[in-house]
Structure formats: C-alpha cells, structure tokens
C-alpha positions in Angstrom: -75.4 -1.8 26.7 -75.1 1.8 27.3 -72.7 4.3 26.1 -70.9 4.5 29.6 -70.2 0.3 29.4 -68.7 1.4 25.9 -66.3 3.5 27.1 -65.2 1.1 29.4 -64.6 -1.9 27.5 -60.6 -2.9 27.2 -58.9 -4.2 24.7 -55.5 -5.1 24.4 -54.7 -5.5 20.4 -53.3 -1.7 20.1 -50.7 -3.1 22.7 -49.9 -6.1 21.3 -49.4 -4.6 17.9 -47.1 -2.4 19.6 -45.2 -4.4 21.5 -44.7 -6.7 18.0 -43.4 -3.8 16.3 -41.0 -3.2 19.1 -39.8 -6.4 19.1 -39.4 -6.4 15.9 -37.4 -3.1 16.3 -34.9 -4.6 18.6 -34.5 -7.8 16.8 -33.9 -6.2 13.9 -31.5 -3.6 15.5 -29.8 -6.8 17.5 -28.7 -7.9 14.1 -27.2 -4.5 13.0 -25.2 -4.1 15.9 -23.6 -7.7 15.1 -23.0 -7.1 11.8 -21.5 -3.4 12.4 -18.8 -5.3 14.9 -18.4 -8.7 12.5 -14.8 -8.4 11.4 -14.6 -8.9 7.8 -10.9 -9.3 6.3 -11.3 -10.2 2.5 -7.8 -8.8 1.6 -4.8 -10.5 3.7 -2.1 -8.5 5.4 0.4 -9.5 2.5 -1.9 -9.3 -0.8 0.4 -7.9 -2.6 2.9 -10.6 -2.1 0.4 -13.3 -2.4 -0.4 -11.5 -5.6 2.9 -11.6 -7.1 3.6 -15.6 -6.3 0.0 -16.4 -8.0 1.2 -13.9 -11.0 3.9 -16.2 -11.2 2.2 -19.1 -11.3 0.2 -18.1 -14.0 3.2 -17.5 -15.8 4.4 -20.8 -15.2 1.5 -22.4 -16.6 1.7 -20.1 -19.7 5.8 -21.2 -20.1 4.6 -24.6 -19.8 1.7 -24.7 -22.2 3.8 -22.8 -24.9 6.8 -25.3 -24.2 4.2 -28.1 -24.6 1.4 -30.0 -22.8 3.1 -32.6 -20.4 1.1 -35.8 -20.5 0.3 -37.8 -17.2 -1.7 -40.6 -17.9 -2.8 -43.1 -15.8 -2.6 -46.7 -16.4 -5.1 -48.7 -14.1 -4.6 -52.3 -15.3 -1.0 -51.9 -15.2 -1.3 -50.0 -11.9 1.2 -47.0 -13.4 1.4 -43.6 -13.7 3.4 -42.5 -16.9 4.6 -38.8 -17.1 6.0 -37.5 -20.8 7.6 -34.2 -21.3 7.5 -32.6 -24.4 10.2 -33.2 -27.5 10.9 -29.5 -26.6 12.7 -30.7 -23.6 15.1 -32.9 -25.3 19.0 -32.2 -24.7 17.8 -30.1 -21.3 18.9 -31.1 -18.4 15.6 -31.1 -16.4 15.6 -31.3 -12.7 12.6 -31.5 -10.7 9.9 -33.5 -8.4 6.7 -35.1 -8.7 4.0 -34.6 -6.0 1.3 -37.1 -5.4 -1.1 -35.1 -3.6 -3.9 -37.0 -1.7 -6.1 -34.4 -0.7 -8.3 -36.1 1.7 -5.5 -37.2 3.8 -2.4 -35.6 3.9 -0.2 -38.5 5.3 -0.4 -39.9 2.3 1.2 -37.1 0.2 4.5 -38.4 -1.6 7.4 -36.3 -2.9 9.2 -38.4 -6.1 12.5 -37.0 -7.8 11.9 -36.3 -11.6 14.1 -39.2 -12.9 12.8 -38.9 -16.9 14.8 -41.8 -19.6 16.2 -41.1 -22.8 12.3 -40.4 -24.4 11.8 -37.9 -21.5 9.6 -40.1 -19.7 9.4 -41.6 -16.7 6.8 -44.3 -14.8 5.9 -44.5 -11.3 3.9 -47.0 -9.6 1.0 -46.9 -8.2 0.2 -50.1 -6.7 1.2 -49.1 -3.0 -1.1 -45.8 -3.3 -4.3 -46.2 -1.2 -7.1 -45.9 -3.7 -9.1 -42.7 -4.3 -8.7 -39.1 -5.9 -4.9 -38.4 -6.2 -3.3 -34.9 -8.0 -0.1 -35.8 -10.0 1.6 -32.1 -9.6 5.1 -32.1 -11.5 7.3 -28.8 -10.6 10.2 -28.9 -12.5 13.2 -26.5 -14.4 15.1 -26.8 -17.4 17.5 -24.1 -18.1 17.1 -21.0 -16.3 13.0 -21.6 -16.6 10.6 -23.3 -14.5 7.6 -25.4 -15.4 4.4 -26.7 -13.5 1.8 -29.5 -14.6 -1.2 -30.9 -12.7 -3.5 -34.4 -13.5 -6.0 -35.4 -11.2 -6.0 -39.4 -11.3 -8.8 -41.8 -9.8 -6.2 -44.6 -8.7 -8.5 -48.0 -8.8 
C-alpha cells in the first residue's frame, strides 16, 4: 500500500460519532422544550381558602382531643359498631351524624343521625354493610363547638 491508497481510504466513524452526539442534542433538547411548556399548578386558585377550612379542621381535632377521645369500637361477633362520647359531654345536648365511609365504592357510603342514650352512647349495626375497609367519621356539635372523630374498621 502506498501513501496515495492512504489518503484515500474512508471511514465513516468521525460521522457517526457525530451524528450520535446530535442526536443526542436534539433528544435531549426535545425533552426541555416539554418540560419548559408542562403546566405545573401545585398551589390551587383558592389556597388560601382551602387553607383556612384545613386550619379549622385541625382545630377541631385539637377541641376534640382536649374534650376527650371518642371511642368507636367495633364489635365483629356481634356484628356492631359502638360509638362512646366522652363523660365531658354529659348534660349537652349534642347534635350530629355519623358517616360510614366505604372508600372503594362510594354507593355504599351511609349518613346516620347521632342518636347517643343516657351513657352517651349509641350502637349501629353492621350486619347489612358489605364487608371490607369502612371509615366511621362522627361530625358532631355540642354547644356553640364542633367536634370530629375518625375509626377505620375492617367489617368481617
């Protein structure tokens, strides 16, 4: 082989090497421009509302706890839920409801008046629930103050 035949020979790696980083390039710039025009809204338009109900939630948890933990227990063999205010409650007149909350199936949900007896309790059935993961949510108000408790319950 001479010199000249040297010279001549082609070879295409430099191009290819080229054209990879290029492609590269544009895939890489591809996904720039789609994440430059992604719209990303963390905050909603009424934050500040939002902020103000969950404030008040919190406070209603903290009202409740200080008032007294509210049992709900559930009963499987008797197929029963049993929900027991505190003694701080006693002489109140306490209004409210009690939400079974299904979360896999909304249909399901039921909304039960807070009927409580003399010993502030009061016992709801369970046998006509489909079985699953239930929340026992209990939104109630004695006095000028309102009060929130949730259970979840494995109804068998």
């Amino acid at each position: 082989m001479t010199t000249s035949d040297k010279n001549k020979s082609f070879t295409l790696w430099p191009y290819a090497i080229i054209g990879a980083m290029v492609l590269f390039m544009g895939y890489i710039a591809f996904f720039v421009y789609k994440a430059m025009n992604q719209d990303v809204d963390l905050v909603s338009k009424n934050y500040y509302e939002q902020e103000i109900k969950y404030q008040d939630h919190i406070n209603t948890l903290d009202r409740t706890k200080a008032a007294g933990d509210v049992a709900i227990n559930y009963n499987p063999e008797k197929q029963s839920i049993l929900i027991q205010l505190p003694e701080s409650f006693a002489g109140q007149s306490v209004n409210g409801t009690v939400d079974l909350f299904r979360p896999s199936d909304d249909k399901l949900d039921q909304n039960i008046p807070l009927q409580l007896g003399r010993d502030q309790s009061q016992l709801i059935e369970t046998d006509k629930l489909e079985k699953g993961l239930w929340k026992v949510r209990i939104n109630f108000s004695a006095g000028n103050e309102t009060y929130y408790s949730e259970k979840t319950i494995q109804i068998k």
